[in-house]
C-alpha positions in Angstrom: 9.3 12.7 10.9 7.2 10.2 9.0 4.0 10.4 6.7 0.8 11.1 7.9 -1.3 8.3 8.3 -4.4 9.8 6.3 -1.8 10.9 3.1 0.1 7.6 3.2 -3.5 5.5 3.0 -5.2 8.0 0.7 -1.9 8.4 -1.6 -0.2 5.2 -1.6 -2.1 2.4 0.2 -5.4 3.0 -1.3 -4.1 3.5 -5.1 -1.8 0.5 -4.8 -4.4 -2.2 -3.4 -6.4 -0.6 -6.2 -4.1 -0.8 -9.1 -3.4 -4.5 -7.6 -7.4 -5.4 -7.5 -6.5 -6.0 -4.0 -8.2 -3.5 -2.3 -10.9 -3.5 1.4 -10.9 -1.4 4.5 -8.3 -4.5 5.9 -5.8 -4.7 3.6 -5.8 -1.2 3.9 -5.2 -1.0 7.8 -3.2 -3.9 7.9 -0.5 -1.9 5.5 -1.0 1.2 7.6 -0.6 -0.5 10.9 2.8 -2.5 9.2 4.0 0.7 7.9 3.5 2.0 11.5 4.9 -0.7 13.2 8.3 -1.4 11.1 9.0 2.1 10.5 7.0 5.1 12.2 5.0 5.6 9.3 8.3 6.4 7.4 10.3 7.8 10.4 13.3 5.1 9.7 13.2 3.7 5.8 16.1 1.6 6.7 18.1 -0.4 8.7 19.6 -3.9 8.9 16.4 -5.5 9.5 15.3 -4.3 6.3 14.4 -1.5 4.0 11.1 1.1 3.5 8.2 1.7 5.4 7.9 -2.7 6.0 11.1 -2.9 6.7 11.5 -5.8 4.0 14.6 -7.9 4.5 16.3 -8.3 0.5 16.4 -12.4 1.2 12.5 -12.1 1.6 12.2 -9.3 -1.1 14.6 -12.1 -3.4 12.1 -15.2 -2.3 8.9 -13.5 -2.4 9.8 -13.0 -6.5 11.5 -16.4 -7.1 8.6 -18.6 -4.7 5.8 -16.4 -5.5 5.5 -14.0 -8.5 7.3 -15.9 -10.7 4.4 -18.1 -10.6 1.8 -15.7 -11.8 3.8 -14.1 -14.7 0.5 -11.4 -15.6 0.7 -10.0 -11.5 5.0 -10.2 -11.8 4.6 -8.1 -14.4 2.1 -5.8 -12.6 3.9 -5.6 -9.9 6.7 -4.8 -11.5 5.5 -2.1 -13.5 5.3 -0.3 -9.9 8.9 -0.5 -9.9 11.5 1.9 -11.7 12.5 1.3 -15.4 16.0 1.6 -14.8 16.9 1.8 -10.6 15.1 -1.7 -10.2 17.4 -3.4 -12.8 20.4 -1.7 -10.9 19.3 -2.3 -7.3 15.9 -4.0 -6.8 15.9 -3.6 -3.2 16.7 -0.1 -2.9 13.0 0.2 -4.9 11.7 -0.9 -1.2 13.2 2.1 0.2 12.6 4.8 -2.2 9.5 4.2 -4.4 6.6 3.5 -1.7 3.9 1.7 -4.1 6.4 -1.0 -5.0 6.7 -1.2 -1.5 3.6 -1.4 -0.8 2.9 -3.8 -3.4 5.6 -6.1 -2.5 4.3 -6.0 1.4 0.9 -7.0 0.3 2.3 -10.0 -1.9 4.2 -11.2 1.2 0.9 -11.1 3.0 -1.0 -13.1 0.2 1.9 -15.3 -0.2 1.1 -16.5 3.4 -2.8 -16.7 2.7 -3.7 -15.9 5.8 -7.6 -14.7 6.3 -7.7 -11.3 7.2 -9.6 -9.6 10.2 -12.3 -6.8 10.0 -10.5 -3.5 9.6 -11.4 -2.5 13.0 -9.9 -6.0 14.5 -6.5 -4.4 15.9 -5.8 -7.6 17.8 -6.0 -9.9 14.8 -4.4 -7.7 12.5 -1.6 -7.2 14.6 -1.5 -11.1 14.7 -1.0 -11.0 10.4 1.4 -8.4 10.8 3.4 -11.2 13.5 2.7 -13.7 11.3 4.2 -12.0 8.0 6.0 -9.7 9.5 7.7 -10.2 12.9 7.4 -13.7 14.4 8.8 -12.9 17.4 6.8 -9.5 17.6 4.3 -9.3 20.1 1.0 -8.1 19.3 0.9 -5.1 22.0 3.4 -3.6 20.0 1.6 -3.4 16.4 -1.1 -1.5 18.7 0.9 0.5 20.3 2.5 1.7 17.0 -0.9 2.0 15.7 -2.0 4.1 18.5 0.8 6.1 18.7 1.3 6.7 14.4 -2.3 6.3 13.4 -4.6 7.0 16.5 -8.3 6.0 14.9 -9.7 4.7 12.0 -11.4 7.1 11.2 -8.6 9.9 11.0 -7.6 7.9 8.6 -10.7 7.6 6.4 
């Protein structure tokens, strides 16, 4: 059993995008339909393609921080205030599996890090392309939308 679609956007998506100044109705979906996709909405938080609800891989988790954040010191630093004081230093990739707005966080940087446009919110087609893009390159698109149709259903359940 995963998270509910509506709780995980309301609770974890939302506030993150929000603490990140990152926030609209796509970045929003596109993390719900990834979370939906790579995990069930939670159902599996990892495996050895990666950990949490992205199913991050630690060699993208470790190059995302050395290629990207470490070049914008103030959003490092954000970003890793999501993080646990002590369990990060310790294990920085378990933090993808257990705390879900660094998670989150760290998804959405991969996503900017490939600044890609994003589609309208609504747009499951193109957003499953990002999530192919960022997230599985030799994913097809059919099965971000099947994911989403199976985890998520509408929009507007979510809303």
């Amino acid at each position: 059993m995963g998270i509910a679609a509506c709780e995980l956007s309301q609770y974890v998506i939302r506030p993150t995008l929000l603490y990140l100044g990152r926030h609209s109705p796509s970045a929003e979906a596109l993390l719900l339909g990834t979370a939906a996709c790579q995990s069930g909405l939670g159902h599996a938080l990892d495996d050895r393609r990666g950990h949490g609800l992205y199913r991050i891989a630690e060699s993208r988790h470790q190059q995302l921080w050395d290629l990207h954040l470490a070049r914008d010191p103030d959003l490092a630093s954000q970003v890793r205030g999501l993080a646990s004081q002590h369990a990060f230093l310790a294990a920085p990739h378990l933090e993808l599996t257990v705390n879900l707005r660094y998670a989150t966080a760290i998804a959405w940087m991969l996503i900017e890090a490939q600044d890609t446009p994003l589609p309208e919110a609504d747009d499951l087609l193109g957003l499953a392309r990002v999530w192919r893009q960022v997230f599985q390159p030799h994913g097809r698109p059919r099965e971000f939308i099947d994911a989403w149709q199976r985890c998520i259903g509408t929009l507007s359940q979510v809303a």
